[in-house]
N, C-alpha and C positions, 0 to 999 in steps of 0.2 A: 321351714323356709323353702320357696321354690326355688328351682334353677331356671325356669322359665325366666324368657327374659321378653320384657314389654315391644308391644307391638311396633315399627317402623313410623316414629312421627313425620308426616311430609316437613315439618322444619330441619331435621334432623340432620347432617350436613352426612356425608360420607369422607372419611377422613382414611388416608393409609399412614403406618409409621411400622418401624422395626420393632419388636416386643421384646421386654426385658423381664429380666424375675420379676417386676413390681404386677405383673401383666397373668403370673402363673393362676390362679385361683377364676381367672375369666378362661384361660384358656382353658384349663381343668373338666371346669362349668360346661365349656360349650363341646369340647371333645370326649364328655362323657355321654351327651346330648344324642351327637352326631355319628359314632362311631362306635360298633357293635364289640371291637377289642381295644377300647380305651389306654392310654396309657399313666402310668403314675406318675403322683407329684414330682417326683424324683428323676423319673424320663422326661419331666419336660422341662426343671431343672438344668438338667443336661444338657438336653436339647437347645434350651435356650443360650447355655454355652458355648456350644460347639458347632452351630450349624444357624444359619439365614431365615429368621422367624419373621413373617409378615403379618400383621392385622389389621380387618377392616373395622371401623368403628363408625355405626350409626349412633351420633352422639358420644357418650356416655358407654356406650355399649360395645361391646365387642363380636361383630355380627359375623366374621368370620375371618378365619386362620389359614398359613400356609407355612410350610416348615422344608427347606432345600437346604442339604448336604453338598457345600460346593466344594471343588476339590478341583487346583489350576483353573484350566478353562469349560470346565465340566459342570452341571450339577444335578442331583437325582433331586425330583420331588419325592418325599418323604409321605408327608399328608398334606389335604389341602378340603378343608372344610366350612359351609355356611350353614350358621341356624337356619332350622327349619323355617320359620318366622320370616327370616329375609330371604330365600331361597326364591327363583323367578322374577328377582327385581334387577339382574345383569351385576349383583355384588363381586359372583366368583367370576366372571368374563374380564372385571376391574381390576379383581385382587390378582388374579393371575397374569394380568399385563404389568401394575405394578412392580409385582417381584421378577418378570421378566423385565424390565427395563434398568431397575435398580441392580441387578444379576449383570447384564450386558456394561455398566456401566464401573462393576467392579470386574470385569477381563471375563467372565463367561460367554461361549461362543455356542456351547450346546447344553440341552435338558432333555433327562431320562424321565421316566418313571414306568412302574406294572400298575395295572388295572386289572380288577377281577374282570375272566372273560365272559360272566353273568351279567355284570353292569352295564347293560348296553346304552344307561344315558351318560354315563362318567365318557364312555369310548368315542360318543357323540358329541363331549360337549368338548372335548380336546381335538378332536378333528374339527367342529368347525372352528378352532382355535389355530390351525394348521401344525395339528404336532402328525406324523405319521405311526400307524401300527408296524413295528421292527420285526418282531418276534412273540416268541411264546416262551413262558419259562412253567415247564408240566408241573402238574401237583404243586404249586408253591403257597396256595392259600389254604387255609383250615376251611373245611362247611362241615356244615350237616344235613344233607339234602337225598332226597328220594328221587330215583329216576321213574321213569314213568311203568317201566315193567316193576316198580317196586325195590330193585337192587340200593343199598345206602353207599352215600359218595360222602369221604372224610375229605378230598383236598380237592381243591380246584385251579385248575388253569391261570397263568399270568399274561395277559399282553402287554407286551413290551414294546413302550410310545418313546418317540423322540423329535425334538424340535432341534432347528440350528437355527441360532440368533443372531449370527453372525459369520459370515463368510470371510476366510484367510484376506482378501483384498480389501476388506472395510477394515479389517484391526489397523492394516498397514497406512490406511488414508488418512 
């Protein structure tokens, strides 16, 4: 059985909702798909426990994920994922206003996240989103990659993105 999942019917409605254990075996599916250190049943299990799970749903389908660790007025993006399949149809620009708004609407005022500093469309596609590059957190990702003199690099660089959804004078209005 594949895990591919059927192409975008133009009827297909684009739907967001919060993901519960019923949701695991799709997100599974699409975060094995997506993500080159996948996580297990069991992490998303958890995950689906303990932390703010978004999904976008063409149809039927579960076209793409997002998973924020909120904490007070705080929260990190964790992962945030579309099938390849839906990918360039503005899925992730929706899914990630949804969980910003639904985040703002539960007292978060700010969101973190790292992004490999390789990824130069992930860095892209959050700035024109208006999140800003903070920082750098050294060696925090695993690779395997060759530099150009031949030297092999095991970790690679985090930049460190943050939005503010809210400013102190809008909680209080």
């Amino acid at each position: 059985m594949s895990n591919a999942m059927p192409a975008c019917q133009p009827q297909d409605e684009l739907t967001f909702s919060r993901l519960s254990a019923a949701d695991v075996a799709a997100l599974a599916d699409l975060d094995e798909e997506t993500n080159p250190h996948p996580w297990t049943g069991k992490q998303w299990l958890d995950s689906l426990e303990q932390h703010e799970c978004f999904g976008a749903w063409q149809g039927e389908h579960l076209s793409g994920f997002i998973v924020c660790m909120a904490t007070l007025d705080e929260a990190e993006v964790l992962l945030i994922a579309v099938a390849p399949q839906y990918q360039r149809q503005n899925i992730g620009s929706k899914l990630l206003a949804y969980a910003e708004a639904t985040l703002v609407r539960e007292g978060v005022q700010q969101l973190f996240l790292e992004v490999r500093h390789s990824n130069q469309g992930a860095r892209a596609f959050y700035r024109q989103h208006g999140w800003q590059e903070n920082g750098v957190r050294k060696n925090y990702y695993p690779c395997e990659h060759r530099t150009e003199d031949g030297q092999l690099i095991s970790r690679e660089d985090a930049i460190i993105c943050g939005k503010i959804l809210l400013v102190a004078n809008e909680v209080e209005a």
